[in-house]
DOTILO-677259 format. One record per residue (C-alpha): x, y, z. Coordinates in nm, 3 decimals, padded with zeros to 5 digits. Example, Ala and Ser with C-alpha at 12.3 -4.5 7.8 and 13.67 -1.06 7.14 Angstrom:
! DOTILO-677259
PT     east    north       up
PT   01.230  -00.450   00.780
PT   01.367  -00.106   00.714
! end
This chain:
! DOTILO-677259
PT     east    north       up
PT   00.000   00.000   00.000
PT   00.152   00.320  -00.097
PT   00.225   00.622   00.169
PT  -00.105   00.749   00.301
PT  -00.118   01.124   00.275
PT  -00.203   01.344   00.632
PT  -00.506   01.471   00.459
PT  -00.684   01.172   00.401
PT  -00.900   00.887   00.663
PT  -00.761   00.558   00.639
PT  -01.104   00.476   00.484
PT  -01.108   00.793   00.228
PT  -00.738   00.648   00.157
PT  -00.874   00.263   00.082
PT  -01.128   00.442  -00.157
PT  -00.837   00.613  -00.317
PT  -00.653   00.289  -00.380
PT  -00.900   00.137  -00.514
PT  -01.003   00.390  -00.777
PT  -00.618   00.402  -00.815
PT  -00.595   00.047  -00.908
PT  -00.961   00.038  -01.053
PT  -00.812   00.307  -01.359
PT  -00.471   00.227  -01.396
PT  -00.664  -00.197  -01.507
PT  -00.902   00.015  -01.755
PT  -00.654   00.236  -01.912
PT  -00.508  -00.024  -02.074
PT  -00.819  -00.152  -02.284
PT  -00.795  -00.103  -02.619
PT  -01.101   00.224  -02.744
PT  -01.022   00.204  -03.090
PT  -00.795   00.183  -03.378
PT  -00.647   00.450  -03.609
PT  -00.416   00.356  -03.918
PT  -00.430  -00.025  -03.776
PT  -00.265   00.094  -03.424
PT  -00.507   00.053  -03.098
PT  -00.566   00.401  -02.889
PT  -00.542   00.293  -02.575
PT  -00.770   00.485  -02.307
PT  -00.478   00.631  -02.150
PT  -00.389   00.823  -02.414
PT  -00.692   00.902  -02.523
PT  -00.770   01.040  -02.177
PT  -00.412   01.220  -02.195
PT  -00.524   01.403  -02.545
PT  -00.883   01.471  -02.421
PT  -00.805   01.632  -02.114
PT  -00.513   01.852  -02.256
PT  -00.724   01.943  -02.622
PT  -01.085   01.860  -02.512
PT  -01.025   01.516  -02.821
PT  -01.220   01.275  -02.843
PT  -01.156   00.915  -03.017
PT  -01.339   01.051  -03.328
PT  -01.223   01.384  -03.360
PT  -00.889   01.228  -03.338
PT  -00.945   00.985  -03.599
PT  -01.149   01.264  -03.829
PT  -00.826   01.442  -03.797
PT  -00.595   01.149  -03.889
PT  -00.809   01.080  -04.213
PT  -00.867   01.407  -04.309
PT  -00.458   01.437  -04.335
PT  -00.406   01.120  -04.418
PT  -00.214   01.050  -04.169
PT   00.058   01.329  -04.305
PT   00.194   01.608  -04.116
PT  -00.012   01.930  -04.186
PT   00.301   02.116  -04.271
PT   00.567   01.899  -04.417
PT   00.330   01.645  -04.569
PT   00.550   01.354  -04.443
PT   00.384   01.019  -04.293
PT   00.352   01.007  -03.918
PT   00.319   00.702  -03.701
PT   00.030   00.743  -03.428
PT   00.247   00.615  -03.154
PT   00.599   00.584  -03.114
PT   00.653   00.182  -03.085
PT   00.949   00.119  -03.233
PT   00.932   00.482  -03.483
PT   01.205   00.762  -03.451
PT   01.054   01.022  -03.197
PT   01.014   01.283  -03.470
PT   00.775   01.025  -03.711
PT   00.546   01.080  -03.394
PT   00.215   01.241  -03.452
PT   00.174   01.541  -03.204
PT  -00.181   01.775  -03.157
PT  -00.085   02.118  -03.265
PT  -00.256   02.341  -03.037
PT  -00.308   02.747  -03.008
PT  -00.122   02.811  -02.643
PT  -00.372   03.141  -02.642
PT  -00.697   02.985  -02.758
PT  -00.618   02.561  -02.644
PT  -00.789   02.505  -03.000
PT  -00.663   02.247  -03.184
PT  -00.503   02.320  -03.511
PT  -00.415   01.949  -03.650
PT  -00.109   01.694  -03.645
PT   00.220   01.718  -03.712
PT   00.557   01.562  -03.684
PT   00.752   01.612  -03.412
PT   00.989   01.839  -03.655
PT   00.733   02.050  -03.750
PT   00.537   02.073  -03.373
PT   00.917   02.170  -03.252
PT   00.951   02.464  -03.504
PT   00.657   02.618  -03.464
PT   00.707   02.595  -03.059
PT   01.063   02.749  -03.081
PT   00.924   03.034  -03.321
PT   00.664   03.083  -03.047
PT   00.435   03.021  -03.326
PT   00.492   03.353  -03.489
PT   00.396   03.402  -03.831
PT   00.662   03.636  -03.944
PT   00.941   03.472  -03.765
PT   00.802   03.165  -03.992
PT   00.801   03.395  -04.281
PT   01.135   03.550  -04.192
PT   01.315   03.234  -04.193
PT   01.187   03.122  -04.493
PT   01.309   03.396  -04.682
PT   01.661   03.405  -04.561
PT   01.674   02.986  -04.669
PT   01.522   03.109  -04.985
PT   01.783   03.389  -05.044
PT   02.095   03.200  -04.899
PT   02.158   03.342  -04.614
PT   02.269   03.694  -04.517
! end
């Protein structure tokens, strides 16, 4: 039994444990497949609770980009299994708004992040690889 907090009875602490152990058996059933790969309530739960996803609007998503990144067009893999991190597919998200924008590669998700998704910094950099540099 793990370390019972201060806060908690020792009977409000049993009902913890066993909701503990009650969710960690039924995250790992299987909620539905995308691209042949099961989604896993877990994850699910992980995606809905950051985004507000559900299982469909995940899987509208997926087939509406064919399971490409929205940016650089290249195939993703839904989970990481035995894939390089950056085949990955990651929910691109407004940090303002939370709305969800679509999927991309880890690559892709990364730039955007470190140009703290600003348009012209996109922009900018794309016209100084255009021109060559300096």
């Amino acid at each position: 039994m793990a370390c019972r907090t201060p806060e908690r009875s020792a009977i409000e602490q049993q009902r913890y444990e066993r909701s503990r152990e009650s969710t960690r058996r039924s995250n790992g059933k299987v909620i539905g497949y995308i691209a042949g790969h099961p989604i896993i309530r877990a994850v699910l739960h992980d995606l809905s609770s950051a985004y507000g996803l559900t299982f469909h609007d995940l899987k509208r998503r997926w087939d509406e980009q064919r399971g490409r990144c929205a940016i650089c067009r290249r195939r993703m893999a839904v989970y990481r299994g035995t894939k390089k991190r950056n085949d990955v597919m990651q929910v691109d998200h407004c940090h303002n708004t939370g709305k969800v924008r679509g999927l991309l590669c880890a690559d892709c998700n990364s730039v955007l992040s470190r140009a703290k998704d600003n348009p012209k910094t996109l922009r900018g950099a794309a016209d100084y690889l255009e021109r060559g540099g300096v």
